[in-house]
MIDREN-796689 format. One record per residue (C-alpha): residue in three letters; x, y, z. Coordinates in steps of 0.1 Angstrom, whole numbers, plus 5000, padded with zeros to 4 digits. Layout:
ALAXYZ;...
//
This chain:
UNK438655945448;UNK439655625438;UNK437355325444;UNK439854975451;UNK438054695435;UNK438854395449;UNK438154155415;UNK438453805417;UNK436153685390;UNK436653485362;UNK435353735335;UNK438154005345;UNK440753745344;UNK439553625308;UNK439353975294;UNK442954005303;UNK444553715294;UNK442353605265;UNK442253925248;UNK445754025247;UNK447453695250;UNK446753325227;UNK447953065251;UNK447252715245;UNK446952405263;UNK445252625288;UNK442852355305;UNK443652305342;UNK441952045359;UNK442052065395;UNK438852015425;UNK441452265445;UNK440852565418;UNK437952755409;UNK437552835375;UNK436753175388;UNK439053285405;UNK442653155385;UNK442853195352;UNK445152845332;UNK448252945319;UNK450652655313;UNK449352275309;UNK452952095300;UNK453751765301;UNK457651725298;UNK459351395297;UNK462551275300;UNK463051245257;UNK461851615254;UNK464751735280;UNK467351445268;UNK466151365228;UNK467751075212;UNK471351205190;UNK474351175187;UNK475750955213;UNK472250995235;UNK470950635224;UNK467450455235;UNK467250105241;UNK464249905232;UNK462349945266;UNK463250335263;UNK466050355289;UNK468350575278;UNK472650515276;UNK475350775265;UNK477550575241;UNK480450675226;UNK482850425202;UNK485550455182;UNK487450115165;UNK490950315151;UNK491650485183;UNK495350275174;UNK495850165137;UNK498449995124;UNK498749895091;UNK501449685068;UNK503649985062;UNK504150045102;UNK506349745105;UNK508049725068;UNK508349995043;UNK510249915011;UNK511550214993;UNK510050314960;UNK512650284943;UNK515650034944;UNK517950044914;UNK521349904899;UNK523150004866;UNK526049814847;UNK528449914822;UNK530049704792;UNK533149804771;UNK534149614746;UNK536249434765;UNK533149264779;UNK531649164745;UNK531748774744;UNK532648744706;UNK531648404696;UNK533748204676;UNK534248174641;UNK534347874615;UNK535247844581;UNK536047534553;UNK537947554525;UNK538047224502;UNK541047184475;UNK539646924454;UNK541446764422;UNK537946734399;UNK537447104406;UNK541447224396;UNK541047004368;UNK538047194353;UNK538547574367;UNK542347544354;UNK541747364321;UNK543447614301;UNK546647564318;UNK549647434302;UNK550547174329;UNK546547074335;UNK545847074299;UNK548546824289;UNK546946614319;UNK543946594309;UNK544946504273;UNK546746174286;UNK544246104317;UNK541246124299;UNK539246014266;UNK538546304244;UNK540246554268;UNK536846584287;UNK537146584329;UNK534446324336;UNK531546454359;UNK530946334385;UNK534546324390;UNK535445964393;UNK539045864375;UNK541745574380;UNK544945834372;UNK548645644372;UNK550445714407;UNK553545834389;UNK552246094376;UNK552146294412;UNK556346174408;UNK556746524392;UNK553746774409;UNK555647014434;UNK554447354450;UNK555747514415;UNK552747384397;UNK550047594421;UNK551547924411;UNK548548024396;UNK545847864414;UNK543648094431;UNK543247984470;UNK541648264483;UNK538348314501;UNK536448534524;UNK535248494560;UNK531448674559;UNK530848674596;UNK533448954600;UNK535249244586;UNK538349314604;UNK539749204640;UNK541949364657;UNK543249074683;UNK544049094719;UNK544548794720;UNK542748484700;UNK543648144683;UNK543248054649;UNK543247644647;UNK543947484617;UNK542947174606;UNK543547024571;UNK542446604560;UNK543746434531;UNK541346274514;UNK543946204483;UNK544845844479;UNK548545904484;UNK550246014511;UNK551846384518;UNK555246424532;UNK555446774534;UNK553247024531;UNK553847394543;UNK551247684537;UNK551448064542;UNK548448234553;UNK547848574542;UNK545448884546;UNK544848894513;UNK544149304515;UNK547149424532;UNK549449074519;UNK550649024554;UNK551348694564;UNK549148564596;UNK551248264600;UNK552947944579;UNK552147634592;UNK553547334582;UNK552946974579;UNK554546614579;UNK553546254569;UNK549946334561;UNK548646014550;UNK545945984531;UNK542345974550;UNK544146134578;UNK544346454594;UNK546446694613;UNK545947014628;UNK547947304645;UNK546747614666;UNK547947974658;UNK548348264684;UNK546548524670;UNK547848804699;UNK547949164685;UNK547649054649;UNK544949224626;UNK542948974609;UNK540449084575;UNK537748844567;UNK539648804528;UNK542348534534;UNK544548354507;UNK547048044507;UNK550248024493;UNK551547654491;UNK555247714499;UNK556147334494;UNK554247014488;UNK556246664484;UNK553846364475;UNK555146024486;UNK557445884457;UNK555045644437;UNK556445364412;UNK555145244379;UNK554444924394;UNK552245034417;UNK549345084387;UNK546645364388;UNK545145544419;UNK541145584425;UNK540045954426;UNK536546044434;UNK534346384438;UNK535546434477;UNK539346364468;UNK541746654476;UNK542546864502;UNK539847034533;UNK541047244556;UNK538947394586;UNK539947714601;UNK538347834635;UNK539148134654;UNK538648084689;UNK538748254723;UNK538248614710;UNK539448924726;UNK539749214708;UNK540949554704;UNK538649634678;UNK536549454652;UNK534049514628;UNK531649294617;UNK527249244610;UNK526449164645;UNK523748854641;UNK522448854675;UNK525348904700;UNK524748944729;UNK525549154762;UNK525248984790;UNK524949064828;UNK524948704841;UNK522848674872;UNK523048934898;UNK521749044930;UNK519949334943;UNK519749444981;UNK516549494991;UNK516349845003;UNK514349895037;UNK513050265048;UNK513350185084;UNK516650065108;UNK515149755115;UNK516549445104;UNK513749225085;UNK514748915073;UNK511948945041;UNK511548605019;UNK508448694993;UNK506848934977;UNK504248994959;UNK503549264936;UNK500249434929;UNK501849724910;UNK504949824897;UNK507049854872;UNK511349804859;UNK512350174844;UNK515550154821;UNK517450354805;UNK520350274779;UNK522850424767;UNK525650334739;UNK527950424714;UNK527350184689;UNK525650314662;UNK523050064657;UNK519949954673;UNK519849734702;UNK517449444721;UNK517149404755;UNK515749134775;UNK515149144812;UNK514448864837;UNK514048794875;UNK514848424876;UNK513248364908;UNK510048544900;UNK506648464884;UNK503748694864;UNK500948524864;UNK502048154868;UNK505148204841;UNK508948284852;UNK509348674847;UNK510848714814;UNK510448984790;UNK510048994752;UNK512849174733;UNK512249514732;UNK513449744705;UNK515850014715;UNK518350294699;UNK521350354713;UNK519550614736;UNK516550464751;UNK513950464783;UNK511350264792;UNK509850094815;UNK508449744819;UNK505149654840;UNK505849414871;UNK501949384878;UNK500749084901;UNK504948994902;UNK505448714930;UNK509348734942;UNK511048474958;UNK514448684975;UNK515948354993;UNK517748234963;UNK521048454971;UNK523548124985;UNK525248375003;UNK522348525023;UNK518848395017;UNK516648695022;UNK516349035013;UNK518349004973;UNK516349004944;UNK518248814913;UNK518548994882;UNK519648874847;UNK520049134815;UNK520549044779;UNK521849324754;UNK521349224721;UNK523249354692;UNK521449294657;UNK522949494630;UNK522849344590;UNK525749544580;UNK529049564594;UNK529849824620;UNK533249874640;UNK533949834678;UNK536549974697;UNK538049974725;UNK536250324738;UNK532950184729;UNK530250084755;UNK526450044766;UNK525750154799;UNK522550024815;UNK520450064845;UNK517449964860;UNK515250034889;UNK511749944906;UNK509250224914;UNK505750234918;UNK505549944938;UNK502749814958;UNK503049564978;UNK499949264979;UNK502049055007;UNK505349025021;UNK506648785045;UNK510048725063;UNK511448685100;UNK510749095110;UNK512449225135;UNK511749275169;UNK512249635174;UNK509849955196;UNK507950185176;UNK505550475183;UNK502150445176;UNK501250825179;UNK498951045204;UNK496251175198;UNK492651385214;UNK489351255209;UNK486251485217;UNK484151215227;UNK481251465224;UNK478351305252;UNK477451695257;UNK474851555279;UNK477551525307;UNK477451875303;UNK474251885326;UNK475851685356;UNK477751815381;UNK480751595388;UNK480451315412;UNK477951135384;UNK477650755397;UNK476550525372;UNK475550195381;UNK477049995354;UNK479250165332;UNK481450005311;UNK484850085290;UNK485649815260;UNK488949785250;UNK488149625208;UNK491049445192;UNK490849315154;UNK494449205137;UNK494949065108;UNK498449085105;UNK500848755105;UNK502449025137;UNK502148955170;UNK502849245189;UNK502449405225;UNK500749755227;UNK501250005260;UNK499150305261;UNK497750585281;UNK494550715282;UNK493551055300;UNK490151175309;UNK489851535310;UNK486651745325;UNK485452085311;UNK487052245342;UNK490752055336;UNK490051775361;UNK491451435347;UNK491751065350;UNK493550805339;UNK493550455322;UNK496450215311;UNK496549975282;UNK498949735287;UNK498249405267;UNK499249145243;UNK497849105209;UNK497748755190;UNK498448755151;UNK496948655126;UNK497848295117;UNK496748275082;UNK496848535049;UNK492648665051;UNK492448545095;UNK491448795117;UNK491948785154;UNK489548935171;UNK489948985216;UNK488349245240;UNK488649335271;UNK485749465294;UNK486049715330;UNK483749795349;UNK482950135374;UNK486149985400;UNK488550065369;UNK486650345353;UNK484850525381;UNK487150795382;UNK486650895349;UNK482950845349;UNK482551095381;UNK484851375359;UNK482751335335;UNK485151355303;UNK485051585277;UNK487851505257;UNK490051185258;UNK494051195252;UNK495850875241;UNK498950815234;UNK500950435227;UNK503550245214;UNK504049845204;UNK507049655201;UNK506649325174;UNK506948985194;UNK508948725178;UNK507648405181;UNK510248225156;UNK507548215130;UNK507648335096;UNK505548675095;UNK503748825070;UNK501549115062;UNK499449205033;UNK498249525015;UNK494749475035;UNK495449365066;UNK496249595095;UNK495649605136;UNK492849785152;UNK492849895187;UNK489450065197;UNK487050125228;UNK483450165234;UNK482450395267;UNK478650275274;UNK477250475299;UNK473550365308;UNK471750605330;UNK471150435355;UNK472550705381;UNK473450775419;UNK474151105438;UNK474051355405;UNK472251665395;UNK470951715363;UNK470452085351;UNK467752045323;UNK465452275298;UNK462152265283;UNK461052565265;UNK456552725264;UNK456753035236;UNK453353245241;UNK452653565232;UNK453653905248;UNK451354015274;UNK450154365266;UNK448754585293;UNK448554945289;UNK448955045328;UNK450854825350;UNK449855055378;UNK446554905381;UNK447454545384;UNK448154525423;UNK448954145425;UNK449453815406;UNK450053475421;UNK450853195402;UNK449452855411;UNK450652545405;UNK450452165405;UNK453251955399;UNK453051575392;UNK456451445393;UNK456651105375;UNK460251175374;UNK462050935397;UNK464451195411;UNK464051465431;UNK462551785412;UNK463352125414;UNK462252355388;UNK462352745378;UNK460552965349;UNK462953185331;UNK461353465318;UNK462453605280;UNK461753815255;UNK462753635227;UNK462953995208;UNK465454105233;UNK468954185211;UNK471154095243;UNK469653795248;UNK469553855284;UNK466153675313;UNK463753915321;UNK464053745350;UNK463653435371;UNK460853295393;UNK461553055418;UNK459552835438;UNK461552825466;UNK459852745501;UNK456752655493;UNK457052245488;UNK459952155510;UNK462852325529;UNK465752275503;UNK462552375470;UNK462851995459;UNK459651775455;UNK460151475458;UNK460451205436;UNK458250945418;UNK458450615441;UNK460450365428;UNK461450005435;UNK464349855442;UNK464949785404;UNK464850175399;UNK461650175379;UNK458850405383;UNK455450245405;UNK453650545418;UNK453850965409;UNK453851265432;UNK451951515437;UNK453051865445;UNK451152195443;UNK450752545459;UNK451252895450;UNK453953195443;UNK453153545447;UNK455453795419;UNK456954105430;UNK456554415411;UNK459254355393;UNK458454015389;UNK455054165375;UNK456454335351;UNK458754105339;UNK455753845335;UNK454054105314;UNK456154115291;UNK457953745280;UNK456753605253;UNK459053305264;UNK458853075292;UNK461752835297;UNK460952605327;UNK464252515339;UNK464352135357;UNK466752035380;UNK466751665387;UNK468851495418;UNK468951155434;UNK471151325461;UNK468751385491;UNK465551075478;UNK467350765476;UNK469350565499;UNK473050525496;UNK474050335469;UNK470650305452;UNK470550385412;UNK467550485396;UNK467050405358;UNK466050675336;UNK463750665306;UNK462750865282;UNK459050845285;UNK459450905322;UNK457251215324;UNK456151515352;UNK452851705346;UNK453052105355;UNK449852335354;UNK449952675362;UNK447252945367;UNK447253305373;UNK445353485398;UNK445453885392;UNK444054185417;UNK443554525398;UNK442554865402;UNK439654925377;UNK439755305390;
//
């Protein structure tokens, strides 16, 4: 027969729970309790940091009160390339033929002089016999300087240059083939007698064609005369010769004595070949040059809208070329933007050395361009002016089918600033979700109250843009529920290059309430500007941009919420053989609730071994403090701060299955439920700190069966 024990004392209770368990913190102090007859189990002091810790977007204040902040300052970003987006590449190419080749001019003098026929023709009959009457000894005198009789020159006709060479080359060209030209002629006598007639065939002295005879009347001496000679389709060779086809000196008479003749005295004749068109020519080529003239280049724009853009300026870039020609010798080119500047000098390049196949590219770094200069629209055209040079030291032949084809173009550009009149014109801004992660809202049911929540609208722009921004914002609850804000608002530029305007914009719970009470989980956005012309030059630069951001600040400070929260006591697994023999356990309890919201509050059994992850079970203490199982709250003022603690204890007796569960956790999670619902009046908010704290000690008393 079995003999029911009835034990109650404090040595049976210690055997049990201090031999197979290791509890700490077991001390229970309470003038209500006997030592001997409840064993301590739990002595926990949980505050509000241990059940909300400080991360994330769960932020203390100085004094401890606790605010869930969220803040992001690019919800909206626009930056330079938004409103104007040059293409990467603008380009332009030109072609010459020859037909563009602006030959210059040629000039060449010939001089006829007396002192010179009389030495270089010495050994003829006619000169020799002169020279034995003219002068003493038969020697020429040098410097030339002679009185000769005026008769003499009676008798001298076109006959007696027969044999005189007058022939001479032209070095600066070869051959020219004329489309059209002028040869001018000029010839001075500097003889002391006048010429009546003079006429004078010139020929190309390697084919003996005749270019023209010109001829000439009256040409007194110190005087001069010219004519002009249409060179049209005529081929003209650098070697030319003259044949005097008649020559009549002004009759002299003996009594008119001798004549002064000096060094100069004789015949010059200047020959200039002018306004040159050709079919073909060859010649050196010292320096001749190709050239584009000024032109202009559109500014190409990425987007339909229609800026009005007046400067640039250039952190990066560069000019690629590429030429291409079919003369067969190497080429220069020089490049310039007339109405730019590199580094404080107008942009002009070096020569650069090229073949007749080249590609390169020129660096446009730090460029500043000034695109008004076009008189027939002054913005948006870039000037450009192109030099091809042609250097050759021997002679090389053009022809009509010959060219150089050039083109150029900007890439790689990066723009430092830009200003201009921009147009006024819609654009998107985008949409977007933002998880704005306060997982704490996780633990409040909806309906959350705050007492002075906040949503900052942030606005920082340092573009030279005004501009007016309409958005929507949508607050969306774990379960789908949403709210909704609008942004409607004017934005101030930038006045300056380096200003930036800075505005905000505060609400309050009568504009956000709504999506306080949700409470959000994610955030959906979505907005678009239009640019506000105030008919001042705008500009942006490669740094400045427009931010449009918010700040939610949500200080806890809370009305008509519940707050589902968790602390977690590990201690070891309970062993005891035969759960037959325990016939009861009660759990006692105090509970000091410096919390200032009603408290209600659960132990979740585990076994943390468990694979599932599934509660042994769940003890509550329902009944025992108060109807609805909520003790009341800490008293607080009217300011929502803590004055005086409550007190709350008594006692839960476990089922048998609750037994058994107990016996074997070796994790107690004491799940806390906090509400102002039912312990404050309407429309009071309490303020909630972390080191607000409760006290809960529990102690076990245990009936068993020792039979």
């Amino acid at each position: 027969m079995s003999k029911l024990l009835n034990i109650n004392v404090s040595i049976l209770v210690v055997l049990l729970f201090f031999l197979s368990c290791n509890i700490e913190n077991i001390e229970l102090e309470n003038d209500n309790w006997s030592p001997e007859l409840v064993a301590p189990l739990i002595n926990s002091t949980i505050t509000i940091g241990n059940l909300i810790p400080e991360q994330e977007n769960t932020i203390y204040d100085d004094d401890n009160f606790i605010r869930l902040a969220f803040r992001d300052d690019s919800l909206f970003k626009l930056e330079a390339q938004s409103f104007v987006s040059i293409q990467d590449e603008i380009s332009f190419e030109e072609q010459f033929l020859l037909s563009d080749l602006d030959i210059s001019d040629f000039n060449y003098s010939y001089n006829f002089l007396l002192g010179d026929l009389f030495i270089e023709y010495s050994n003829e009959p006619l000169v020799s016999a002169l020279i034995d009457v003219l002068f003493e000894n038969s020697i020429v005198p040098s410097p030339f300087y002679a009185d000769i009789q005026g008769s003499l020159f009676n008798n001298i006709d076109e006959s007696d240059f027969a044999g005189v060479d007058l022939s001479f080359v032209i070095n600066e060209f070869q051959s020219i083939y004329f489309e059209n030209g002028f040869l001018n002629f000029e010839i001075e006598n500097n003889l002391p007698l006048n010429i009546d007639a003079l006429e004078v065939a010139i020929i190309n002295s390697i084919t003996s064609e005749i270019i023209a005879t010109v001829s000439f009347t009256d040409l007194f001496s110190n005087s001069s005369n010219d004519v002009s000679i249409d060179l049209s389709n005529k081929i003209v060779s650098n070697e030319i010769e003259l044949d005097i086809l008649n020559l009549e000196f002004s009759p002299q008479l003996l009594s008119a004595g001798e004549l002064p003749f000096n060094p100069e005295s004789g015949l010059e004749m200047n020959f200039s070949i002018t306004d040159i068109n050709v079919y073909s020519i060859t010649m050196p080529f010292n320096n001749q040059v190709f050239d584009v003239g000024e032109q202009f280049v559109e500014l190409d724009l990425d987007d339909d809208a229609s800026h009005q853009i007046h400067n640039i300026e250039l952190s990066n870039g560069q000019i690629n070329y590429s030429i291409n020609s079919s003369i067969n010798t190497d080429l220069k080119l020089k490049f310039s933007i007339p109405s730019a500047t590199q580094n404080g000098q107008i942009f002009t390049t070096e020569p650069l050395q090229l073949s007749t196949n080249s590609v390169g590219s020129i660096d446009i770094s730090n460029l500043e361009l000034d695109l008004t200069t076009n008189p027939n629209q002054e913005y948006n055209f870039i000037p450009i002016s192109a030099e091809i040079i042609i250097n050759s030291e021997f002679p090389i032949e053009l022809n009509p089918t010959d060219f150089v084809e050039f083109s150029f173009s900007f890439s790689n550009l990066e723009v430092d600033y830009i200003d201009g009149y921009f147009d006024t014109y819609n654009f998107d801004l985008g949409s977007g979700v933002v998880n704005i992660d306060l997982s704490l809202l996780e633990d409040f049911d909806s309906g959350l109250k705050l007492e002075d929540p906040s949503l900052t609208i942030n606005i920082s722009n340092s573009l030279g843009i005004g501009a007016n921004v309409n958005g929507q914002l949508y607050a969306y609850a774990e379960d789908g529920a949403m709210a909704f804000f609008e942004i409607d608002t004017m934005i101030d530029r930038a006045n300056i290059q380096g200003e930036s305007i800075l505005m905000q914009w505060i609400y309050g719970k009568d504009v956000i309430g709504d999506i306080i009470e949700l409470p959000p989980k994610t955030l959906e956005y979505q907005a678009e500007a239009s640019i506000i012309n105030d008919g001042n030059i705008n500009f942006l630069t490669k740094e400045s941009a427009l931010f449009l951001g918010f700040e939610l600040d949500f200080p806890l400070s809370v009305n008509a919420a519940n707050i589902s929260l968790r602390d977690t006591i590990k201690i070891d697994e309970i062993k005891y053989d035969d759960i037959s023999k325990i016939k009861r356990i009660i759990l006692h309890y105090n509970f000091i609730n410096g919390f200032p919201l009603g408290t209600e509050f659960d132990l979740v059994l585990r076994d943390s071994l468990n694979i599932d992850g599934e509660n042994l079970d769940t003890i509550q203490f329902i009944g025992i403090n108060s109807e609805d199982n909520i003790f009341e709250p800490a008293e607080v003022n009217q300011e929502g701060y803590v004055v005086s603690p409550t007190l709350n204890s008594g006692f839960v007796p476990l089922t048998n299955k609750e037994i058994s569960s107990f016996l074997n956790t070796n994790q107690i999670i004491i799940d806390v439920t906090l509400s102002s619902s039912n312990y404050i009046q309407e429309n009071q908010f309490v303020k909630i700190f972390s080191d607000q704290a409760c006290v809960l000690k529990l102690g076990v008393e245990t009936q068993i069966d020792l039979n």
